[in-house]
Backbone as XML, in Angstrom:
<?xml version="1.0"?>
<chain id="A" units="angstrom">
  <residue number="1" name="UNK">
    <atom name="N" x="0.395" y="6.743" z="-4.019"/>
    <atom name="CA" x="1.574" y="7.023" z="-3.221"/>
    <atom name="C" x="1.745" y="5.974" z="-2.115"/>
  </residue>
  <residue number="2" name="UNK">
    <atom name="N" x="0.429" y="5.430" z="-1.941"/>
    <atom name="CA" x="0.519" y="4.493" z="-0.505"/>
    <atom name="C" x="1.626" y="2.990" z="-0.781"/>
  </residue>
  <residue number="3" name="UNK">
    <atom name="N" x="0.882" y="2.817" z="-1.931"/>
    <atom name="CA" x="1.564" y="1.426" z="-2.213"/>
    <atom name="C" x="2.854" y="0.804" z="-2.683"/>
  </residue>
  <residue number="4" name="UNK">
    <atom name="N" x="3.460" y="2.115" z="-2.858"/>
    <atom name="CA" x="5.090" y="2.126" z="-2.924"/>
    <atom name="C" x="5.594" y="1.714" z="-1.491"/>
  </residue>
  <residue number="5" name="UNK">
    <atom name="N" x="5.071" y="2.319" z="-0.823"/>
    <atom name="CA" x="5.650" y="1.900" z="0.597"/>
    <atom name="C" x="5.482" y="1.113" z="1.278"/>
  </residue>
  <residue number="6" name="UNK">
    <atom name="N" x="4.823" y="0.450" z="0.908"/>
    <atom name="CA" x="3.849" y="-1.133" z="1.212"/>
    <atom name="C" x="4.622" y="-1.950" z="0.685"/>
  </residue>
  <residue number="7" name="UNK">
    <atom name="N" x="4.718" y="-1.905" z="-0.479"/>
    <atom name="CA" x="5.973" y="-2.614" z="-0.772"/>
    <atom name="C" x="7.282" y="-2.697" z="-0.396"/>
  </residue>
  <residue number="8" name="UNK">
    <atom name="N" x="7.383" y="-1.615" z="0.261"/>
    <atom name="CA" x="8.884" y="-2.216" z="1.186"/>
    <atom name="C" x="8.629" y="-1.963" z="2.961"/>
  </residue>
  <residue number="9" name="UNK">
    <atom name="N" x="7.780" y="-1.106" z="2.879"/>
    <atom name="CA" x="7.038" y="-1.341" z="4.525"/>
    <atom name="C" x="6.281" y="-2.252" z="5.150"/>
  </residue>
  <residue number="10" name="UNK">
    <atom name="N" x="5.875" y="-2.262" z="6.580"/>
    <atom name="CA" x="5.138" y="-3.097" z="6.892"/>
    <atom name="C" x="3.818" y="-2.065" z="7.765"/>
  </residue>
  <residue number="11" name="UNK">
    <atom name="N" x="3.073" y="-2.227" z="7.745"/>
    <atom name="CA" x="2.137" y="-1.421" z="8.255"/>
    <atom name="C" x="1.780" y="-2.213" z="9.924"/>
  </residue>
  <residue number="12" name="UNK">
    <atom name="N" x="2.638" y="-1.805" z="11.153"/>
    <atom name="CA" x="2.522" y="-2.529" z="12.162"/>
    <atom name="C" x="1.350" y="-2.483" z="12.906"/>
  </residue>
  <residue number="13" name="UNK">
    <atom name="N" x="0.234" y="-1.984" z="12.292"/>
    <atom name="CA" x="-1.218" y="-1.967" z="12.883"/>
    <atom name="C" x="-1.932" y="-2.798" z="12.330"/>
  </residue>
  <residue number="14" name="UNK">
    <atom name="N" x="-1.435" y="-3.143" z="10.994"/>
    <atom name="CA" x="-2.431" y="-4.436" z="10.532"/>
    <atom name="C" x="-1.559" y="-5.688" z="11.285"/>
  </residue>
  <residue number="15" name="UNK">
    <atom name="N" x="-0.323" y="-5.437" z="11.175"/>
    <atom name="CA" x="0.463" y="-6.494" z="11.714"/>
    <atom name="C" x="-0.434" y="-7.529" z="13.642"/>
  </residue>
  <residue number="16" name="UNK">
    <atom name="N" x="-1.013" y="-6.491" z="13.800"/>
    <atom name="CA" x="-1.055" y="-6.403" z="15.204"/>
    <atom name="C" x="-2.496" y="-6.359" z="15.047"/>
  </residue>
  <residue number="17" name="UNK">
    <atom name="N" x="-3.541" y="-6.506" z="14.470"/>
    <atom name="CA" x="-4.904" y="-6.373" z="14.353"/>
    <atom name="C" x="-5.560" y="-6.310" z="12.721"/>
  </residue>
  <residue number="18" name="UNK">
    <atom name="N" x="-5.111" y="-7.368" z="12.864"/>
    <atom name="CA" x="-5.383" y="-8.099" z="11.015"/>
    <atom name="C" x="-6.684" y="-7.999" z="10.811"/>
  </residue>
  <residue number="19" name="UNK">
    <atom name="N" x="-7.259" y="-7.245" z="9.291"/>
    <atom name="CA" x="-8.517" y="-7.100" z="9.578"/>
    <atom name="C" x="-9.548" y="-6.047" z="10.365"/>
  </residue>
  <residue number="20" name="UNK">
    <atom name="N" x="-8.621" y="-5.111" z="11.326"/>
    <atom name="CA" x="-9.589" y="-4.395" z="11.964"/>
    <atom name="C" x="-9.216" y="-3.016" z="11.836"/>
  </residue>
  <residue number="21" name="UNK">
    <atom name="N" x="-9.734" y="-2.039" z="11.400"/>
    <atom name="CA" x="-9.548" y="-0.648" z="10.814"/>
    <atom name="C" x="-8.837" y="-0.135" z="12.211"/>
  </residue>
  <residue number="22" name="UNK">
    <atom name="N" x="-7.819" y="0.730" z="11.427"/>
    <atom name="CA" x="-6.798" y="1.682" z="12.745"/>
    <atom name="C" x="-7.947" y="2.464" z="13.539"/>
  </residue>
  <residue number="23" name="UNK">
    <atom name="N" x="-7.719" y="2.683" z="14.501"/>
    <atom name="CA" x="-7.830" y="3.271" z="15.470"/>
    <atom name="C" x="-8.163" y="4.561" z="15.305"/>
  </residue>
  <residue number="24" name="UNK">
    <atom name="N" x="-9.230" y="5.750" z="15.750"/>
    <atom name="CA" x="-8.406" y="7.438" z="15.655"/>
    <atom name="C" x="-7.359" y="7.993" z="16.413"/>
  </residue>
  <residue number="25" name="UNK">
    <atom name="N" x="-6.831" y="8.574" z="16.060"/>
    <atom name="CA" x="-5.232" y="9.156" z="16.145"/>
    <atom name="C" x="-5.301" y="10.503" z="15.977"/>
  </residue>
  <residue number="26" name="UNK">
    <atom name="N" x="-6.084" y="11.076" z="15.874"/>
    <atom name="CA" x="-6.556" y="12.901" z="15.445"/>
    <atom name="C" x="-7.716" y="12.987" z="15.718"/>
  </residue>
  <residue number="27" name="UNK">
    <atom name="N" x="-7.933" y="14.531" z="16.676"/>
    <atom name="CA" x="-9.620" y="15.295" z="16.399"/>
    <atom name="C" x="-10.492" y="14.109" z="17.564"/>
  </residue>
  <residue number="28" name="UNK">
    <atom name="N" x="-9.091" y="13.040" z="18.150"/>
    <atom name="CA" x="-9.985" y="12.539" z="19.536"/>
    <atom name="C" x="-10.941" y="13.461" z="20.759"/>
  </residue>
  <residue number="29" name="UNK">
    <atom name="N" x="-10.222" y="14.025" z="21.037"/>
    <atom name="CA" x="-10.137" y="14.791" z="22.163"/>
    <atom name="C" x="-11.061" y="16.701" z="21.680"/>
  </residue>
  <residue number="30" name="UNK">
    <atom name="N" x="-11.006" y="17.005" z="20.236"/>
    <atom name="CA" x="-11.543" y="17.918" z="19.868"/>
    <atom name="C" x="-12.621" y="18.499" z="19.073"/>
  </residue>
  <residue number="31" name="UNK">
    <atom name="N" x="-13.494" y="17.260" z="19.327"/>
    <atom name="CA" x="-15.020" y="17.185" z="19.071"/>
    <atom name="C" x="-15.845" y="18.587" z="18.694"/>
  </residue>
  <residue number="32" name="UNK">
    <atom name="N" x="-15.494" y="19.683" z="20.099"/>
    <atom name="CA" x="-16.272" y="20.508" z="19.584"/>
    <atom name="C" x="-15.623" y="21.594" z="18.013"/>
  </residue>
  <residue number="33" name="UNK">
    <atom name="N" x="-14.220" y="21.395" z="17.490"/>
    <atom name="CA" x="-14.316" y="21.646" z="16.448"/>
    <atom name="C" x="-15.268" y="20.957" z="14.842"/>
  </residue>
  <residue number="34" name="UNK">
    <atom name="N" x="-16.098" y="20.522" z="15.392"/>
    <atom name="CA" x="-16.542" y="19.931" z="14.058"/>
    <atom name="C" x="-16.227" y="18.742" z="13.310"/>
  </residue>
  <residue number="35" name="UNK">
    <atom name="N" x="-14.950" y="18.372" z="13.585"/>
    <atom name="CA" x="-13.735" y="17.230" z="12.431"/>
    <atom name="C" x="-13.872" y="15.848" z="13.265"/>
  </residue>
  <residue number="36" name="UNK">
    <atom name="N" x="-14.555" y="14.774" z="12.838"/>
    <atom name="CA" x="-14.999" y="13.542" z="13.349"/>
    <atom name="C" x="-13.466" y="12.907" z="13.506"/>
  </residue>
  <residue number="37" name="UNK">
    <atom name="N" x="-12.982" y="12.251" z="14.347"/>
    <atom name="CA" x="-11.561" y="11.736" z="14.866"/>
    <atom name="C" x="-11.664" y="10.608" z="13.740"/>
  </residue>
  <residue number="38" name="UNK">
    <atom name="N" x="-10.385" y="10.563" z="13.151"/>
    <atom name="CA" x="-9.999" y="9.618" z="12.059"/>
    <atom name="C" x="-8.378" y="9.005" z="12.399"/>
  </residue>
  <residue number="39" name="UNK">
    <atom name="N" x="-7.720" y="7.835" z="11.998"/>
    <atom name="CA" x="-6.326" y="7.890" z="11.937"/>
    <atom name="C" x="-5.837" y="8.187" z="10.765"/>
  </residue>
  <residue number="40" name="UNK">
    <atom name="N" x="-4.197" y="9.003" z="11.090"/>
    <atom name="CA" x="-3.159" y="10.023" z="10.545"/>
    <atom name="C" x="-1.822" y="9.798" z="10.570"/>
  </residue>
  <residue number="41" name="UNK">
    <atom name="N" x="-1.956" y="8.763" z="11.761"/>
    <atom name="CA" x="-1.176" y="8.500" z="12.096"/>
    <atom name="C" x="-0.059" y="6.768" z="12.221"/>
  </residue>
  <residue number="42" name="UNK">
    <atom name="N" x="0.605" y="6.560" z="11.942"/>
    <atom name="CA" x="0.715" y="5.044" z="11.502"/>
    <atom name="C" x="2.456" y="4.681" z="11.670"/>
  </residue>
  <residue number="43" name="UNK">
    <atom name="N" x="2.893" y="3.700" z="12.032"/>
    <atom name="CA" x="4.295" y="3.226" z="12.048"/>
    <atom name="C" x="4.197" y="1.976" z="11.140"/>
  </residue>
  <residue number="44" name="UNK">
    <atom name="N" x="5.345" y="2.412" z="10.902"/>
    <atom name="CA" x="5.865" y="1.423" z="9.429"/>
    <atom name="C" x="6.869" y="0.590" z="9.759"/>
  </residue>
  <residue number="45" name="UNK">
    <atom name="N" x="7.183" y="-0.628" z="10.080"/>
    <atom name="CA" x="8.202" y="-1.553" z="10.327"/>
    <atom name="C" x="8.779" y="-1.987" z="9.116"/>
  </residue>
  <residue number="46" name="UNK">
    <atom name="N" x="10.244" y="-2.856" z="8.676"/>
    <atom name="CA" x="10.821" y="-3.294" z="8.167"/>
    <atom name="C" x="10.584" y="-4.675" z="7.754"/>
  </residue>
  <residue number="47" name="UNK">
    <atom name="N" x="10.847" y="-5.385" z="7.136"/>
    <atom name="CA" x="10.481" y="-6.894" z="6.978"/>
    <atom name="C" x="11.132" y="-7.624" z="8.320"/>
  </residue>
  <residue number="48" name="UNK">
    <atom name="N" x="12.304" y="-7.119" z="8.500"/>
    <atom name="CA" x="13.131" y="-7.751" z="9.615"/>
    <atom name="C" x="12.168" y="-7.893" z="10.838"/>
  </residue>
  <residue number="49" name="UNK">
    <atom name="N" x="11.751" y="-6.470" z="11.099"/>
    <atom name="CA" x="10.921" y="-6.277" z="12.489"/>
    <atom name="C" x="9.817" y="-6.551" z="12.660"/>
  </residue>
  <residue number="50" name="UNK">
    <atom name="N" x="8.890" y="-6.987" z="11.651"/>
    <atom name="CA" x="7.350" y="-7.523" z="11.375"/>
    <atom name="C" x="7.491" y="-8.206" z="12.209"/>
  </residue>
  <residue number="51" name="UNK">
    <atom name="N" x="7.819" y="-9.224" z="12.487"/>
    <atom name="CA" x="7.999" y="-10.597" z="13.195"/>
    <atom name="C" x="7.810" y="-10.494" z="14.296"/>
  </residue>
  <residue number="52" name="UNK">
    <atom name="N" x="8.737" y="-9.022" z="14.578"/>
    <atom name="CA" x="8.780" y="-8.865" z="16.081"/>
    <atom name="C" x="7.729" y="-8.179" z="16.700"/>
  </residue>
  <residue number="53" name="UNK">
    <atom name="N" x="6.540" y="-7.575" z="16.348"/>
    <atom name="CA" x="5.459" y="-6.618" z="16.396"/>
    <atom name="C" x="4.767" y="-7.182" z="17.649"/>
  </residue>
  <residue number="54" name="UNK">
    <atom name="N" x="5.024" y="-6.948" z="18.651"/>
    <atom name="CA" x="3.904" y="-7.525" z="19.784"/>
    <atom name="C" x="2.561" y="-7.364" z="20.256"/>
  </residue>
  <residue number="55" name="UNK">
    <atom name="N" x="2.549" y="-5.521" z="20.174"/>
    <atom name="CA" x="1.305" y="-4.923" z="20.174"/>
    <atom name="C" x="1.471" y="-3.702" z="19.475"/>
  </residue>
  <residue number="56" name="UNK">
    <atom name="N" x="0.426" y="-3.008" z="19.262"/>
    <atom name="CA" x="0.398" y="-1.734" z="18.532"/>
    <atom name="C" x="-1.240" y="-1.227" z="19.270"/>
  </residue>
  <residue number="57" name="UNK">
    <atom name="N" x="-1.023" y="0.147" z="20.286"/>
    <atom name="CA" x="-2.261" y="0.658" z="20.722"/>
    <atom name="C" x="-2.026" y="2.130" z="20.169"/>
  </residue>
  <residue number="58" name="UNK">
    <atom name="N" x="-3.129" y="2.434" z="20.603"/>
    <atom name="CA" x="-3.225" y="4.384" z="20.359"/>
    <atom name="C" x="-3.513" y="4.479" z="21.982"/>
  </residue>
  <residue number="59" name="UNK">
    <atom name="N" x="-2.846" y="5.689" z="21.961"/>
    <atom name="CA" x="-3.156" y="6.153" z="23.653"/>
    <atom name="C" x="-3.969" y="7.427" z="23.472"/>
  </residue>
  <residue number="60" name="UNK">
    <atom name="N" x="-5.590" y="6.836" z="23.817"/>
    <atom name="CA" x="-6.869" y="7.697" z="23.924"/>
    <atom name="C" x="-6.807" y="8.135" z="25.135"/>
  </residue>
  <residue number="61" name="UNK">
    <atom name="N" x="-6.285" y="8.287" z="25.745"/>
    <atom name="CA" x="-6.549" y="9.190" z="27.294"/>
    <atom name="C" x="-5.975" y="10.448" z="27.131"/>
  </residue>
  <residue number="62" name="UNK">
    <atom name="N" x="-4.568" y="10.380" z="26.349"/>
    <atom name="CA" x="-3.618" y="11.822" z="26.552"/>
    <atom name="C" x="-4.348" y="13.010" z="26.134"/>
  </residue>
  <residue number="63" name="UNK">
    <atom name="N" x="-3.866" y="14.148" z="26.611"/>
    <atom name="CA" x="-4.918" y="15.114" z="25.645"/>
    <atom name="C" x="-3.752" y="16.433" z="25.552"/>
  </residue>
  <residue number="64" name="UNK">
    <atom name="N" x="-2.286" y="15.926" z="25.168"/>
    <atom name="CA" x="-1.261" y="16.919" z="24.952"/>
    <atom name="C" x="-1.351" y="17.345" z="23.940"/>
  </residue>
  <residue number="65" name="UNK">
    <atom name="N" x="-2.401" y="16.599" z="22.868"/>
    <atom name="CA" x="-1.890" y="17.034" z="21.373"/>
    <atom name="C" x="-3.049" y="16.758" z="21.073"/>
  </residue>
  <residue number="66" name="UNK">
    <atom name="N" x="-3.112" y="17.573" z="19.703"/>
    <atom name="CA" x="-4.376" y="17.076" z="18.780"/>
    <atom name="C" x="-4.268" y="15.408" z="18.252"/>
  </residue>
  <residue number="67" name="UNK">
    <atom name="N" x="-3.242" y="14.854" z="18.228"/>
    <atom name="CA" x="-2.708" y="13.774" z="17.659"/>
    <atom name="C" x="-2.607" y="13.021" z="19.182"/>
  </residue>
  <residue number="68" name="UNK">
    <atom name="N" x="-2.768" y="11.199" z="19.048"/>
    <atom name="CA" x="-2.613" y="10.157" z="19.814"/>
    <atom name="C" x="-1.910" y="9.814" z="19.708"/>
  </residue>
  <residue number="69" name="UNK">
    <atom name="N" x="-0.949" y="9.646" z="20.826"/>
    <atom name="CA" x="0.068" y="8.235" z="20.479"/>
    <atom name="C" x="0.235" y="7.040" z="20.227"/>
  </residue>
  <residue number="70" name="UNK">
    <atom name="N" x="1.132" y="6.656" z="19.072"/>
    <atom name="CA" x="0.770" y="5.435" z="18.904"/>
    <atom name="C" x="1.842" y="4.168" z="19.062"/>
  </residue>
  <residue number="71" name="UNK">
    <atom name="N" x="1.627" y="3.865" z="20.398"/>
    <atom name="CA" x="2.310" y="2.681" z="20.825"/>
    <atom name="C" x="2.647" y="1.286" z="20.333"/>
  </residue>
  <residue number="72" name="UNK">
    <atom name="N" x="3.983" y="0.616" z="20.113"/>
    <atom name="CA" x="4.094" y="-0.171" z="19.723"/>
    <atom name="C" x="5.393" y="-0.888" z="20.198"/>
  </residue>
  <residue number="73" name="UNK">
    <atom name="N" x="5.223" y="-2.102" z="20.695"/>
    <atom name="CA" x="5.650" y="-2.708" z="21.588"/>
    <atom name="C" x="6.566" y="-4.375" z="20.580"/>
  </residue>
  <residue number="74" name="UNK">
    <atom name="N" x="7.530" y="-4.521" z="20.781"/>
    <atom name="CA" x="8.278" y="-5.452" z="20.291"/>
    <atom name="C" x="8.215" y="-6.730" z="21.241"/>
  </residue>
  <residue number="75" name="UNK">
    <atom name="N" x="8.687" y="-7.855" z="20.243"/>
    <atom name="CA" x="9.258" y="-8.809" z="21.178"/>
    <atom name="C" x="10.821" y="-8.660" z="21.331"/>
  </residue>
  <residue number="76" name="UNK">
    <atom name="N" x="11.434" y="-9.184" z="22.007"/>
    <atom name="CA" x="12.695" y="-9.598" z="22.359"/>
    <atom name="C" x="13.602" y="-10.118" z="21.491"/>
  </residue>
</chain>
């Protein structure tokens, strides 16, 4: 299922950290359930907007959600 969308997506976390496994994005913050924090979470850019990908972080501090946010920052 992944690679259909790869083919017309862009995965803006490799875009932005080529080579280095995503981040966790889930189960950060909720350790004492048991479930080791993994990412779930992911933005998909266009061919157009690849280009423009400046940064892409997870925001590990928040603790509103079981889920991290995941920031991603353009150029101009």
């Amino acid at each position: 299922m992944r690679a259909p969308l790869l083919e017309t997506w862009r995965d803006a976390w490799t875009l932005a950290h080529p080579g280095v496994p995503h981040s966790p994005s889930f189960h950060v913050h909720d350790a004492a359930e048991g479930v080791a924090p993994y990412c779930c979470d992911f933005v998909f850019v266009s061919d157009d907007l690849a280009a423009r990908v400046a940064s892409v972080r997870i925001d590990a501090a928040t603790q509103a959600s079981d889920h991290q946010p995941v920031v991603v920052e353009f150029r101009g």
